[in-house]
C-alpha positions in Angstrom: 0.0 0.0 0.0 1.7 3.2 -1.1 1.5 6.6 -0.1 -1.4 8.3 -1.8 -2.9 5.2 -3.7 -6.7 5.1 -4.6 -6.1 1.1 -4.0 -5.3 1.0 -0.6 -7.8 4.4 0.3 -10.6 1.9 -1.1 -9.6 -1.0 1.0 -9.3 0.9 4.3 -12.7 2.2 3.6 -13.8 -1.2 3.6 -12.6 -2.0 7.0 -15.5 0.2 8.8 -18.2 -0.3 5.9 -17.9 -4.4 7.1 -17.7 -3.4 10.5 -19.8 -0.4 11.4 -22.7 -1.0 8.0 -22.5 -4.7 7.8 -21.9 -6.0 11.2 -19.4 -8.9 9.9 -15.3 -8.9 10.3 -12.8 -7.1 8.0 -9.4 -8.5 7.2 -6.7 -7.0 5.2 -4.6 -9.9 3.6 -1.4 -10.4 2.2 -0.2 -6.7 2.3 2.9 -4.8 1.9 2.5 -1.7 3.9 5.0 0.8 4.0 5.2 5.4 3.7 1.5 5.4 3.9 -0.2 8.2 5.0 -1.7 8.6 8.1 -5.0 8.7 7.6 -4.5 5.3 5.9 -3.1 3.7 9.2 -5.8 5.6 10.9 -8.2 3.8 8.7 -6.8 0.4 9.2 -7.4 0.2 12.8 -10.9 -0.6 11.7 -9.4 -4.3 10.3 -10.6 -7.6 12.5 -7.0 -9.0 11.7 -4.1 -7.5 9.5 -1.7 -10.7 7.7 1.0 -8.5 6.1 4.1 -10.3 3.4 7.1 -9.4 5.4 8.8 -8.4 8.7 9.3 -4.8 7.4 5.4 -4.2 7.1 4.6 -5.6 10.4 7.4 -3.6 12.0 6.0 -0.3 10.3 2.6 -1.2 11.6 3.9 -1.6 14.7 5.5 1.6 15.0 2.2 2.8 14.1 0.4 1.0 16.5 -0.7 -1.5 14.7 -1.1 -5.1 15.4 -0.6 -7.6 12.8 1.0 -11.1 11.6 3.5 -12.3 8.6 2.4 -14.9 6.3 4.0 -16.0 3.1 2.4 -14.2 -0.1 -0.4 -16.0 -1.6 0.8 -16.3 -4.8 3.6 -18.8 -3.5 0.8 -21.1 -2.8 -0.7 -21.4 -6.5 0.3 -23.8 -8.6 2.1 -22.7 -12.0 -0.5 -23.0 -15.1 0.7 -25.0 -17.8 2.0 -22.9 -21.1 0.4 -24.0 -24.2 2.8 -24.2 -27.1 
C-alpha cells in the first residue's frame, strides 16, 4: 500500500463499511504496507485481523500501533499453469 494510492484508500474504507454497515469482520490480507499516509493507518485500525508479506510491514505497523501477523504471499501457494505451445 503506497503513499497516496486510490487502492489502498478503497480498502481501508472497507474496513469500517464491514464493520460499522455490515456488522461482519474485516481482514486485510497479504499486504505490503510501508510510507502510507496517516489517515490510511488511521483507517486500518478498523481491520478484524491484518496478515502483512514481510517483517518490514509488520514492524511499520507496529510503530504505528498497529497489530498484525507475517504470512508467506499468496501467490507462493498457487500452482504454476501450464504454457500451451
Amino acid at each position: 500500500m503506497l503513499k497516496k494510492r486510490p487502492r489502498a484508500q478503497s480498502l481501508c474504507e472497507l474496513a469500517p463499511l464491514c464493520q460499522y454497515k455490515l456488522g461482519v469482520p474485516c481482514v486485510l490480507l497479504n499486504a505490503t504496507i510501508y510510507n502510507v499516509e496517516k489517515k490510511l493507518v488511521e483507517d486500518m485500525q478498523n481491520y478484524d485481523l491484518i496478515y502483512v508479506r514481510d517483517s518490514a510491514s509488520r514492524k511499520y505497523l507496529e510503530r504505528h500501533g498497529l497489530n498484525s501477523n507475517v504470512v508467506p504471499g499468496l501467490s507462493f501457494l498457487s500452482r504454476p499453469t501450464p504454457r500451451e505451445n
